[in-house]
N, C-alpha and C positions, 0 to 999 in steps of 0.2 A: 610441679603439680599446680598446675592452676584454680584458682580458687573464683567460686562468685557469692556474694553476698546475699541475705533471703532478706525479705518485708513484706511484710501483709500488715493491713489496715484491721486484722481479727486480734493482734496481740500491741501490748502498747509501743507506743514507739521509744528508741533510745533518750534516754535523758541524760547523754554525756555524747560523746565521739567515740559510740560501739554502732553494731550492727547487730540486729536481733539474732541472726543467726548469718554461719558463713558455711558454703559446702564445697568442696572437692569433689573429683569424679566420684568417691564411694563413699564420703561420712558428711554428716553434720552436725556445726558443733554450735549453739545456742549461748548465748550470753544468758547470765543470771536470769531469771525470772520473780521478779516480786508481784504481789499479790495485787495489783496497778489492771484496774478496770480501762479497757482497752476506750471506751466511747469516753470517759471523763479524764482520762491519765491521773486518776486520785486509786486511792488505797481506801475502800470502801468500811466502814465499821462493819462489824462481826469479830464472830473469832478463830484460831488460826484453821481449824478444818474448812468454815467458809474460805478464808485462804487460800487452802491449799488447795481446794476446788477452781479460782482462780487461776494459783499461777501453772496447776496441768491442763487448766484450756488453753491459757498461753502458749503456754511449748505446747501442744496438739496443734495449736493454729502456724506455728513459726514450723511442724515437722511438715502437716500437706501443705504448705507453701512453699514446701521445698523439694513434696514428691516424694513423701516417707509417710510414714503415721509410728506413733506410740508402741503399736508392737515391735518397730525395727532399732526400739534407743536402744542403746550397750551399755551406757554407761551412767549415771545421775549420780550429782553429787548436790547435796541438802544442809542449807545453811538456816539454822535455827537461832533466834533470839534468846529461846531459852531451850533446854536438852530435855524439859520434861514435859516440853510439847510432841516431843517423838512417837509416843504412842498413838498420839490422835492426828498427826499426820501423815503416820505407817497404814492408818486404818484407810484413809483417805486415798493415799498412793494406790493400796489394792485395787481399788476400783477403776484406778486409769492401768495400772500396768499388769500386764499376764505374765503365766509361766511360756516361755521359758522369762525369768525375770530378768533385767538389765544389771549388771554390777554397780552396785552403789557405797556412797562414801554419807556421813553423816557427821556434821559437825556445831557445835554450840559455836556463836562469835561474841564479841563484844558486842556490835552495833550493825544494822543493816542500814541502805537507804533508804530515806524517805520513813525510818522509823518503823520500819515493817520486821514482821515478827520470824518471816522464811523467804529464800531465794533459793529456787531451783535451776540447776543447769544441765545440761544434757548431752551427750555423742549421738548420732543417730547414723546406720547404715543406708544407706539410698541402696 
């Protein structure tokens, strides 16, 4: 299965030896997304709904540059800094994602990078 790589200049660029997203003939799968303002590569103040508005422009921007968009993710899994930010991120997600919804994972961590409060990652069907 051959794979090729996505980038676009709308979502921030890797800050390690990733690739924003990689796709295969029929999926896409996105690296983490932190809340990382694509023009500064900084993590802008606000709070995490501003966020989370963020890091779904991000992956919106990483799915049509790959020739998807948001209605075709399957699957998201949501890395929170703290678990009792889930409610105001859940309200947030609504707005970017419809029914039928994607299967999703949620989970509290220790520590994110760059000190951020959520990272989202994504599957997306081409």
């Amino acid at each position: 299965m051959p794979k090729q790589t996505v980038h676009t200049e709308q979502a921030p660029a890797a800050i390690g030896p990733y690739s924003q997203g990689v796709k295969t003939d029929s999926l896409l799968f996105t690296s983490g997304q932190l809340p990382i303002d694509p023009t500064t590569g900084k993590i802008p103040e606000g709070n995490v709904q501003d966020h989370a508005h963020i890091v779904f422009q991000n992956l919106k921007a990483i799915a049509e540059a790959a020739g998807t968009s948001l209605d075709n993710a399957l699957k998201t899994t949501v890395f929170l800094a703290d678990i009792n930010d889930f409610a105001s991120v859940n309200e947030v997600y609504g707005e970017y994602f419809k029914k039928p919804f994607p299967a999703r994972s949620a989970f509290q961590v220790a520590a994110l990078p760059l000190g951020g409060d959520l990272e989202v990652e994504a599957v997306f069907a081409l």
